[in-house]
MARBA-3410 file (N, C-alpha, C, O; in Angstrom, 1 decimal):
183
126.6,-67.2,104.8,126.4,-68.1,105.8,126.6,-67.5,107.2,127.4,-66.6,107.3 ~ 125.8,-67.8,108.1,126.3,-67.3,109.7,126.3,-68.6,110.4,125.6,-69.6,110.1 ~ 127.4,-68.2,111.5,127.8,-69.7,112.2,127.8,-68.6,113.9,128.8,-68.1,114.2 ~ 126.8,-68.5,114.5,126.6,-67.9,115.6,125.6,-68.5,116.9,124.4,-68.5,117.0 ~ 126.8,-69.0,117.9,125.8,-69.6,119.2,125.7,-68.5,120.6,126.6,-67.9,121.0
124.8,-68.5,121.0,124.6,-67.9,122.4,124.6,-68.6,123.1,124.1,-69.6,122.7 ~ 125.2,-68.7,124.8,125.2,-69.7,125.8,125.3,-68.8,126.9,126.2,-68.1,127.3 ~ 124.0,-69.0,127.5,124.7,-68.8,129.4,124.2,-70.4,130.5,123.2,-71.2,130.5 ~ 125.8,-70.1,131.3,125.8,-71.0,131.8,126.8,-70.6,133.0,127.3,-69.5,133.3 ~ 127.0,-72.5,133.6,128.0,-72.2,134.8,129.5,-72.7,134.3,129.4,-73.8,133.9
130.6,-72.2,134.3,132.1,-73.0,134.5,131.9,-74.4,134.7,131.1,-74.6,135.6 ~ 132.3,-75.2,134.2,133.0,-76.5,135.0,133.7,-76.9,135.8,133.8,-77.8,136.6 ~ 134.5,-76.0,135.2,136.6,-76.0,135.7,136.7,-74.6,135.6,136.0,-73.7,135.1 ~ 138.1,-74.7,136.3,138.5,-73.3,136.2,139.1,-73.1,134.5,138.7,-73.7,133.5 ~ 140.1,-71.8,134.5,140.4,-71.8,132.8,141.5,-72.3,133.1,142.2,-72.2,134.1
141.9,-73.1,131.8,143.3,-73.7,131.5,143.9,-72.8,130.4,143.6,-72.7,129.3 ~ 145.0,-71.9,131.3,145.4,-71.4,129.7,146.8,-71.5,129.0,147.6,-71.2,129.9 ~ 147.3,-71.7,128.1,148.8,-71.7,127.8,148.8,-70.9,126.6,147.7,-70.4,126.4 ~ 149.8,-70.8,125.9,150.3,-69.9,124.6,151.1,-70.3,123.5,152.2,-70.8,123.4 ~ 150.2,-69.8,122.7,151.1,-70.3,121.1,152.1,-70.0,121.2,152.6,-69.4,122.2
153.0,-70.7,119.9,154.6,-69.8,119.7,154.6,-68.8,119.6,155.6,-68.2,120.1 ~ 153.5,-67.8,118.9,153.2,-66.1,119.1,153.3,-65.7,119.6,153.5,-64.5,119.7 ~ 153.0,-66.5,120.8,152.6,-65.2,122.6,151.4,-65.4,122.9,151.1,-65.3,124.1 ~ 150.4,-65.8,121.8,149.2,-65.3,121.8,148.4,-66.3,122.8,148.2,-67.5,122.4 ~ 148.0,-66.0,123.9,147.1,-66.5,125.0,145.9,-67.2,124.5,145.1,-66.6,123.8
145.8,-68.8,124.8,144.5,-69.9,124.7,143.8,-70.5,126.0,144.4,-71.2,126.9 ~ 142.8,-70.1,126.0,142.0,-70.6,127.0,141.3,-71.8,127.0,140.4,-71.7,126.1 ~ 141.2,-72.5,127.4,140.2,-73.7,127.7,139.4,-74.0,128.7,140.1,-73.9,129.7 ~ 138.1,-74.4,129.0,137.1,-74.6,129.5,135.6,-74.7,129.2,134.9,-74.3,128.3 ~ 135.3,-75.4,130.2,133.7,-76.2,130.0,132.6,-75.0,130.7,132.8,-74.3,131.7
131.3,-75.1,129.7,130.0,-74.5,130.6,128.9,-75.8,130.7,129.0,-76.9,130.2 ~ 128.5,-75.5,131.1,127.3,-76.0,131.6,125.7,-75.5,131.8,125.3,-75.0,132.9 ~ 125.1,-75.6,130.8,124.1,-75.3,130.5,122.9,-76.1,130.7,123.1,-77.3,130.8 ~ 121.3,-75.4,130.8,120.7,-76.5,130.8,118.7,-75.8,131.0,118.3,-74.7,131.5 ~ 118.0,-76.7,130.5,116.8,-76.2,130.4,116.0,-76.9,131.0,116.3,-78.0,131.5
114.7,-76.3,131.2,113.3,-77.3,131.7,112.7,-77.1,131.0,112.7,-76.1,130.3 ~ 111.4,-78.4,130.8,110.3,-78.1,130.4,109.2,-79.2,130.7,109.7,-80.3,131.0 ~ 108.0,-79.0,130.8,107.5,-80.5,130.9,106.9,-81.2,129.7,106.9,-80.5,128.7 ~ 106.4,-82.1,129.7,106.5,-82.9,128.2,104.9,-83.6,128.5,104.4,-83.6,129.6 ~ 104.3,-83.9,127.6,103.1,-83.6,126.8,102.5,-84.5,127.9,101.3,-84.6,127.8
103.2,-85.3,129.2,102.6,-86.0,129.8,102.4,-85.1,131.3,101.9,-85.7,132.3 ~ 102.8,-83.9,131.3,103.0,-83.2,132.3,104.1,-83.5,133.6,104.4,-83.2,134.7 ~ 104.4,-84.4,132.5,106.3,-84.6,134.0,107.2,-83.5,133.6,106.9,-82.9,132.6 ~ 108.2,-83.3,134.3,108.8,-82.3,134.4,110.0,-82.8,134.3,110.5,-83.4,135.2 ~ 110.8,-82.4,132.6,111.9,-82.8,132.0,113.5,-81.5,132.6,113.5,-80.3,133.0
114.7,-82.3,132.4,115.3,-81.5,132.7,116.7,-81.8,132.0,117.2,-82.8,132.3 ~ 117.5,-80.7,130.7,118.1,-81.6,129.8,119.5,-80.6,130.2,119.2,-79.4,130.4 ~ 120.7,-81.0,130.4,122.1,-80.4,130.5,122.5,-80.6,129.4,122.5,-81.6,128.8 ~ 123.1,-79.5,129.2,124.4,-79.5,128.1,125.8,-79.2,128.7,125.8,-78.4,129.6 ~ 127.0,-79.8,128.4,127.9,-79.9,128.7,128.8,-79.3,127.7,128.3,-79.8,126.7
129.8,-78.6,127.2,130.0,-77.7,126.4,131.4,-77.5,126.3,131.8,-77.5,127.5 ~ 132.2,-77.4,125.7,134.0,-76.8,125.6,133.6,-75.0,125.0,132.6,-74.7,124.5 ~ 134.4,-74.3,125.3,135.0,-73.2,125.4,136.4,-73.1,125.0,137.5,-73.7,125.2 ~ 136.1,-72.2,124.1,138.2,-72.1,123.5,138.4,-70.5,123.4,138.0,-70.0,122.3 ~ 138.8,-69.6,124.2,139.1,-68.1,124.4,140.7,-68.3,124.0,141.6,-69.1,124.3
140.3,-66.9,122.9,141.7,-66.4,122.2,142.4,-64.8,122.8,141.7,-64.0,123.5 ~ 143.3,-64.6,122.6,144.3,-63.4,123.2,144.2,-63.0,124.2,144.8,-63.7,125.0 ~ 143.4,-61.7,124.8,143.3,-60.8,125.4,142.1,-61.3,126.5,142.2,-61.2,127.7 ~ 140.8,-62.0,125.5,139.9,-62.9,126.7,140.3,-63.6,127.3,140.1,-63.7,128.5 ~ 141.4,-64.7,126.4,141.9,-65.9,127.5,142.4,-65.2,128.6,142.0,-65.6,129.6
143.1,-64.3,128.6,143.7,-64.0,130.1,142.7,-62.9,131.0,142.6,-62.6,132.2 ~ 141.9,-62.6,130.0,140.5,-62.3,131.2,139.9,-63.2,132.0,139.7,-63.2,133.2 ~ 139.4,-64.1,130.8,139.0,-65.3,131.9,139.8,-66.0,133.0,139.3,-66.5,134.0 ~ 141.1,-66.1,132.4,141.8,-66.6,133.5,142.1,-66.6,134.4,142.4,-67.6,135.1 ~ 142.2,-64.6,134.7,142.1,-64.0,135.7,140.8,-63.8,136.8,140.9,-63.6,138.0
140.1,-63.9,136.2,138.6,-63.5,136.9,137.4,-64.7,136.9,136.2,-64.5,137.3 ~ 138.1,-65.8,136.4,136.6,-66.3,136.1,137.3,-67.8,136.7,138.4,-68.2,136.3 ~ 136.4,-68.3,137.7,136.3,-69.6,138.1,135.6,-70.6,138.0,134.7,-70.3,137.3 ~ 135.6,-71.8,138.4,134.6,-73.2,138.0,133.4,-73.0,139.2,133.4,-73.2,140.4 ~ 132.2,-72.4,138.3,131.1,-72.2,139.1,131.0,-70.5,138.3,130.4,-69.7,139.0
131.2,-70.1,137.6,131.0,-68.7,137.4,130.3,-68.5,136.2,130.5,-69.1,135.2 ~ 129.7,-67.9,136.4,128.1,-67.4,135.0,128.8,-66.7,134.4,129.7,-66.1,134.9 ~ 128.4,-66.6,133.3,129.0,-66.1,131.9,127.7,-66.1,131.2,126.6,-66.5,131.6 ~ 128.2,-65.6,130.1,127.3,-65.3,129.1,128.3,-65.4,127.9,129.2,-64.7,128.1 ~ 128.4,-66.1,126.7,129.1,-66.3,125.9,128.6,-66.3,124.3,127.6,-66.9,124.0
129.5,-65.4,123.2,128.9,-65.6,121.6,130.0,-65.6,121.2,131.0,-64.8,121.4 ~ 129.9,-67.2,120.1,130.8,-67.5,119.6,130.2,-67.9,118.1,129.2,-67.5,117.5 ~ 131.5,-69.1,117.7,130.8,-69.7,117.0,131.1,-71.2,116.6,132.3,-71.7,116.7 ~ 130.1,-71.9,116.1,130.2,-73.6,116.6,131.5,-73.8,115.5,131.7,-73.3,114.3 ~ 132.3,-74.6,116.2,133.2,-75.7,115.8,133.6,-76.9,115.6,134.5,-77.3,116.4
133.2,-77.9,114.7,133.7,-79.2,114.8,135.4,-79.2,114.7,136.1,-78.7,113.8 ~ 135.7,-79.9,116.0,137.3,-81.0,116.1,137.0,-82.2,115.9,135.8,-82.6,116.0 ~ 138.0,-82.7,115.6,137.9,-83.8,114.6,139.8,-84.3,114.8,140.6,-83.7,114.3 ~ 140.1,-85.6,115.7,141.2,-86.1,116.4,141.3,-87.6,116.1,140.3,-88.4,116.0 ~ 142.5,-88.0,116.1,143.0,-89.4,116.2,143.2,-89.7,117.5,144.1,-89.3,118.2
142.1,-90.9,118.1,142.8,-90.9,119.5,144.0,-92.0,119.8,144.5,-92.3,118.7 ~ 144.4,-92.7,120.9,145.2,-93.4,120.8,145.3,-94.6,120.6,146.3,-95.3,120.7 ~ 143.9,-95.1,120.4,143.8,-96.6,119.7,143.4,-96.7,118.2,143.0,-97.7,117.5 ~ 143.6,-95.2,117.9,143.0,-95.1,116.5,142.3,-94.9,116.1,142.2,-94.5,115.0 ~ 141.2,-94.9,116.9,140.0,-94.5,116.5,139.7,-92.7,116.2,140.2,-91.8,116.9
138.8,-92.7,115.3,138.6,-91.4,115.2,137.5,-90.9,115.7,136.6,-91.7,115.9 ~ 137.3,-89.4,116.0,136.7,-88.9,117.5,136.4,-87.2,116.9,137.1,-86.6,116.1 ~ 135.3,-86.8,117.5,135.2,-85.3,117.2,133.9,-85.3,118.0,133.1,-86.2,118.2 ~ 134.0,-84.0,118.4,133.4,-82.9,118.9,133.5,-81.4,118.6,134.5,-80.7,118.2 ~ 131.7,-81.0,118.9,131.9,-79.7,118.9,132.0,-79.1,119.8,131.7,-79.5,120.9
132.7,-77.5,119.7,133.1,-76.6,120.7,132.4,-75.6,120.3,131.7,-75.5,119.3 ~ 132.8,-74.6,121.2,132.7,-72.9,120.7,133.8,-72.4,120.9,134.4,-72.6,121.9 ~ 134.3,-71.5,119.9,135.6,-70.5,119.8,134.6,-69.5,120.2,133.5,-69.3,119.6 ~ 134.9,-68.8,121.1,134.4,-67.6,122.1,134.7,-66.3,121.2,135.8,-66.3,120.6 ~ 133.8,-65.2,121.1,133.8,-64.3,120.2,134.0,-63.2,121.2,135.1,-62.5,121.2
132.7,-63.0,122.3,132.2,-62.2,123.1,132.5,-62.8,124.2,132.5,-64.0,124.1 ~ 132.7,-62.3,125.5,132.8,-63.1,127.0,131.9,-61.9,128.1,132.4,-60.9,128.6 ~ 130.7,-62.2,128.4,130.0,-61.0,129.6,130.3,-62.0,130.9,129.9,-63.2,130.7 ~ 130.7,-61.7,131.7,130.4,-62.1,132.9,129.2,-61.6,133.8,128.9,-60.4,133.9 ~ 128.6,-62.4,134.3,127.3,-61.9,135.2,127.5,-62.7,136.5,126.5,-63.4,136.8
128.5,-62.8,137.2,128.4,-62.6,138.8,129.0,-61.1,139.3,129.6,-60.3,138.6 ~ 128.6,-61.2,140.4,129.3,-60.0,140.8,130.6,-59.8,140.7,131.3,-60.7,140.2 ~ 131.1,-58.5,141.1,132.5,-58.4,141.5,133.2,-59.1,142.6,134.3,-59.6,142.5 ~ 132.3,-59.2,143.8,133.0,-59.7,144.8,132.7,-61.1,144.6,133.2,-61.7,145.5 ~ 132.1,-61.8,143.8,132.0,-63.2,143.8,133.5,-63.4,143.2,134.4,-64.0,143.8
133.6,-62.8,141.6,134.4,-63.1,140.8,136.0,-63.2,141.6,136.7,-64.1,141.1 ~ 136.5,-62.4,142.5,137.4,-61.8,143.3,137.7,-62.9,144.3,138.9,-62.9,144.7 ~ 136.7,-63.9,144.7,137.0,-64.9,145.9,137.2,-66.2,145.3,136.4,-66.7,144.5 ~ 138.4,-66.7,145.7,138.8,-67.9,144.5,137.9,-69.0,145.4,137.3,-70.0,144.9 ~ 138.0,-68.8,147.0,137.4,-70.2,147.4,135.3,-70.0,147.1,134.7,-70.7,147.9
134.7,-69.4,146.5,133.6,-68.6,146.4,133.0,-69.7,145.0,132.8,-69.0,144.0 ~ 132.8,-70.9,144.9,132.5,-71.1,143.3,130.7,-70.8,142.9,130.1,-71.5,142.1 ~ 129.9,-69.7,143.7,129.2,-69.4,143.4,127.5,-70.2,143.0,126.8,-69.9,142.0 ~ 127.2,-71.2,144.2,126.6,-71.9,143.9,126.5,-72.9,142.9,125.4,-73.4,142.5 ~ 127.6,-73.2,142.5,127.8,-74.5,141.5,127.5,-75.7,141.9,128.3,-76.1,142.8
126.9,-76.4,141.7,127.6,-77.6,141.7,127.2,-78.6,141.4,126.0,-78.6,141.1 ~ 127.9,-80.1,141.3,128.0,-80.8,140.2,126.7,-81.5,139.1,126.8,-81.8,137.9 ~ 125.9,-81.5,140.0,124.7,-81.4,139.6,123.8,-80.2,138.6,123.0,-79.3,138.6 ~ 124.1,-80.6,138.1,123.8,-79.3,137.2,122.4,-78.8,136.7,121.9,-77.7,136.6 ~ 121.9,-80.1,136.6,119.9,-79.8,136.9,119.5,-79.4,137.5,118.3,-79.0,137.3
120.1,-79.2,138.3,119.6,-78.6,139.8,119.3,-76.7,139.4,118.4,-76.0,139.8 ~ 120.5,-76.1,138.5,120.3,-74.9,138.3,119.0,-74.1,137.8,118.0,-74.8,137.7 ~ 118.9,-73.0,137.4,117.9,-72.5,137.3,117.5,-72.1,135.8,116.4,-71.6,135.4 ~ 118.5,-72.4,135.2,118.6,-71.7,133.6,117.8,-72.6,132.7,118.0,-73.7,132.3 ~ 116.6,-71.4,132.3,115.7,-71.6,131.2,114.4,-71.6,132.2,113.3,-71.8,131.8
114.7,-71.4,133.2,113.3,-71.5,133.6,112.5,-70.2,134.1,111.7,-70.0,134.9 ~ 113.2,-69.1,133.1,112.6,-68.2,133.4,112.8,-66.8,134.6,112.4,-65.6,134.7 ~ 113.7,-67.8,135.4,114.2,-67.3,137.1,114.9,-67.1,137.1,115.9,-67.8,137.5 ~ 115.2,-65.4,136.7,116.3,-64.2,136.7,116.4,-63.5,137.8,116.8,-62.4,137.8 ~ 115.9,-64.2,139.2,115.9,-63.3,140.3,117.3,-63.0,141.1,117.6,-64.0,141.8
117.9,-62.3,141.1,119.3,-62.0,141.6,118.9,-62.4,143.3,118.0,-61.8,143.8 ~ 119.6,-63.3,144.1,119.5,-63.8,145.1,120.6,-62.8,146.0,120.3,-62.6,147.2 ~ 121.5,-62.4,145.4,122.3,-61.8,146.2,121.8,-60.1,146.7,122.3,-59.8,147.7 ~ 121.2,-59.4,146.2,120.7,-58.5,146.2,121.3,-57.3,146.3,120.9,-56.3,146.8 ~ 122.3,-57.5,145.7,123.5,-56.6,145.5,124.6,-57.1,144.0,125.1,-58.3,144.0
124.8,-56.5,143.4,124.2,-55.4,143.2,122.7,-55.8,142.1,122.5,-56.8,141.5 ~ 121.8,-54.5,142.1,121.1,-54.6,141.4,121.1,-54.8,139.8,121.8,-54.2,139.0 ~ 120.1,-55.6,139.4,120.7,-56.1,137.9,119.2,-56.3,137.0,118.1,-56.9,137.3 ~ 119.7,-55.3,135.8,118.7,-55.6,134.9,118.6,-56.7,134.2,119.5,-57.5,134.5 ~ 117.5,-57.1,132.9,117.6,-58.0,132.2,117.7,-57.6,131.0,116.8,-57.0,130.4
119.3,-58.1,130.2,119.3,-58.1,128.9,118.3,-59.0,127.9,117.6,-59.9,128.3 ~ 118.2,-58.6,126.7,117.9,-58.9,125.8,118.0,-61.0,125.7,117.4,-61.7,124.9 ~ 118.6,-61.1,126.5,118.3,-63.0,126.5,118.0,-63.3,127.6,118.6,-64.2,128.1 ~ 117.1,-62.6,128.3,116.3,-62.8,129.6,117.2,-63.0,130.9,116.7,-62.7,131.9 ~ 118.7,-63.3,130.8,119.4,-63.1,131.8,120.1,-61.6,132.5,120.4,-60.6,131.8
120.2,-61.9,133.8,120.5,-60.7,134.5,122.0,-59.9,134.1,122.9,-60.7,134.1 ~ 122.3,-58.7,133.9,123.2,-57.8,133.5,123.6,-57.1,134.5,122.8,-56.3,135.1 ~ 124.9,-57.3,134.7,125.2,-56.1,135.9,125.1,-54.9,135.4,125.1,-54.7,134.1 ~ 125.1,-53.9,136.3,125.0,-52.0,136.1,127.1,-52.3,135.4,128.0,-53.2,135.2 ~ 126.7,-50.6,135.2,128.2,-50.5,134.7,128.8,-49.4,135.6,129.7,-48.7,135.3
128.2,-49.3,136.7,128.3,-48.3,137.8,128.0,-49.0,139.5,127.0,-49.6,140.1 ~ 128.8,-48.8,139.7,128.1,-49.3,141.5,126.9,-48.7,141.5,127.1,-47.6,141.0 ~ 125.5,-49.1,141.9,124.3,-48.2,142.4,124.4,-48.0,143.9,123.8,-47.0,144.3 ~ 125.2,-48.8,144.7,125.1,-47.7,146.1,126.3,-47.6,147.0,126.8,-48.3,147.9 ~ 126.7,-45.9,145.7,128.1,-45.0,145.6,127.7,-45.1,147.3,126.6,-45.2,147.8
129.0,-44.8,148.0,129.6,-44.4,149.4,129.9,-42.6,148.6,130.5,-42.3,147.6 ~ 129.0,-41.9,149.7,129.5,-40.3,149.2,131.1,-40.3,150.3,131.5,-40.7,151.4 ~ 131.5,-39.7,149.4,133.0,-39.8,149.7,133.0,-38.4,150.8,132.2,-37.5,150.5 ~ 133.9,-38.4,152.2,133.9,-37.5,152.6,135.4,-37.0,152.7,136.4,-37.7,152.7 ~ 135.3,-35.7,152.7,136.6,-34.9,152.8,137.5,-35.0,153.4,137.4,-35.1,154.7
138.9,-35.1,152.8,139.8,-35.9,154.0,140.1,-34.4,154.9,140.2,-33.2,154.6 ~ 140.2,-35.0,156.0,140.7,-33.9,157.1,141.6,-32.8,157.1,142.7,-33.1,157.5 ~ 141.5,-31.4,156.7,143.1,-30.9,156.8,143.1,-30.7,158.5,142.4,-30.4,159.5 ~ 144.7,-31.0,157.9,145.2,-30.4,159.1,145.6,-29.0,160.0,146.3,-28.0,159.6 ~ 145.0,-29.2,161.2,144.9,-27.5,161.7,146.3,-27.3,161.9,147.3,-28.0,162.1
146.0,-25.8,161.8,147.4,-25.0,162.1,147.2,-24.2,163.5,146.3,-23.3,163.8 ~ 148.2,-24.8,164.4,147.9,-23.9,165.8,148.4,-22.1,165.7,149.4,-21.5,165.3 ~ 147.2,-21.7,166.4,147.6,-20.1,166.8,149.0,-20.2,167.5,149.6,-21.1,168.1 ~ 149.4,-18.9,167.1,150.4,-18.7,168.1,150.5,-17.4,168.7,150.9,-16.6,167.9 ~ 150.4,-16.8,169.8,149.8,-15.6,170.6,151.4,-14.7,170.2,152.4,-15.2,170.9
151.5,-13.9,169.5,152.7,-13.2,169.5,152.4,-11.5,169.5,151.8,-11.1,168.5 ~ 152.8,-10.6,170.5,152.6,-9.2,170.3,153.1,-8.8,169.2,154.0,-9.4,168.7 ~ 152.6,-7.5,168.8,153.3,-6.8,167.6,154.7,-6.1,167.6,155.4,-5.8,166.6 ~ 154.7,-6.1,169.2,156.2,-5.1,169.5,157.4,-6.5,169.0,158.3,-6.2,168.2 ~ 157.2,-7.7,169.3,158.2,-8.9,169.2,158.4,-9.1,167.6,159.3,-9.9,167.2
157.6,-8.3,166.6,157.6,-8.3,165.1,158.8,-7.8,164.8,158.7,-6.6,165.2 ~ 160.3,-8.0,164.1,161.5,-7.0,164.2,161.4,-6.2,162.8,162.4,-5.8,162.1 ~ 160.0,-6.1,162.4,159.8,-5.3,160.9,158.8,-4.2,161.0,158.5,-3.5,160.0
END
């Protein structure tokens, strides 16, 4: 059997994270996904998905650290039905994704500015995903396209600052005759 989803999208929220009695770091948060297409009458459809996220150990505290509500991702997991008693009794489930893989695809300096949520917002139709339109707006840094049509950052800055040499410091002459030499 294989149980394997791919998702890129935007954050919802930021990550919520706490820890088992092990230690071991859990993450929670929503993406937001979403496609176009037009439909056999030539209107132009627009469908959101709304999504849970569950990051285990070493990712939860990546994301937690670096990734905010409004931040692209790229995510492979795999689907989960929960399945809960709520508090009138009724019974309740949804599916999630337990997060396998986590790529981030904003920049660095996006990722780094917490007031920055990266063209999000609430509106989610409004985004661009599925429609083809991988054009990096920021223009920095330059970004190819992986294998699911979305943009991949370099694994290198492409425009290195050539580092210059730090200054040494001069040593002043000092005019001394040879007679004043006591050797």
């Amino acid at each position: 059997m294989y149980n394997k989803v791919v998702l890129v999208g935007n954050l919802t929220r930021d990550v919520e994270i706490r820890y088992s009695q092990s230690g071991s770091a859990i993450g929670n948060v929503g993406i937001a996904t979403s496609r176009k297409w037009k439909s056999q009458t030539g209107e132009q459809k627009d469908e959101v998905m709304f999504i849970d996220l569950t990051f285990f150990g070493r990712t939860a505290e990546i994301a937690n650290q670096y990734l905010r509500k409004g931040s692209k991702v790229l995510v492979d997991g795999r689907l989960q039905l929960q399945q809960w008693t709520a508090q009138d009794g009724s019974k309740r489930s949804k599916h999630a994704i337990t997060v396998e893989n986590l790529q981030m695809l904003d920049s660095k300096a996006d990722s780094m500015n917490p007031n920055h949520n990266n063209g999000y917002d609430q509106q989610a139709s409004q985004n661009n995903y599925g429609t083809g339109n991988t054009q990096n707006t920021n223009n920095y840094p330059p970004q190819e396209n992986n294998a699911y049509g979305q943009p991949q950052a370099p694994q290198q800055p492409a425009y290195a600052q050539p580092q210059k040499p730090a200054p040494q410091p001069s040593v002043p002459e000092i005019d001394i005759d040879d007679d004043e030499i006591p050797f």
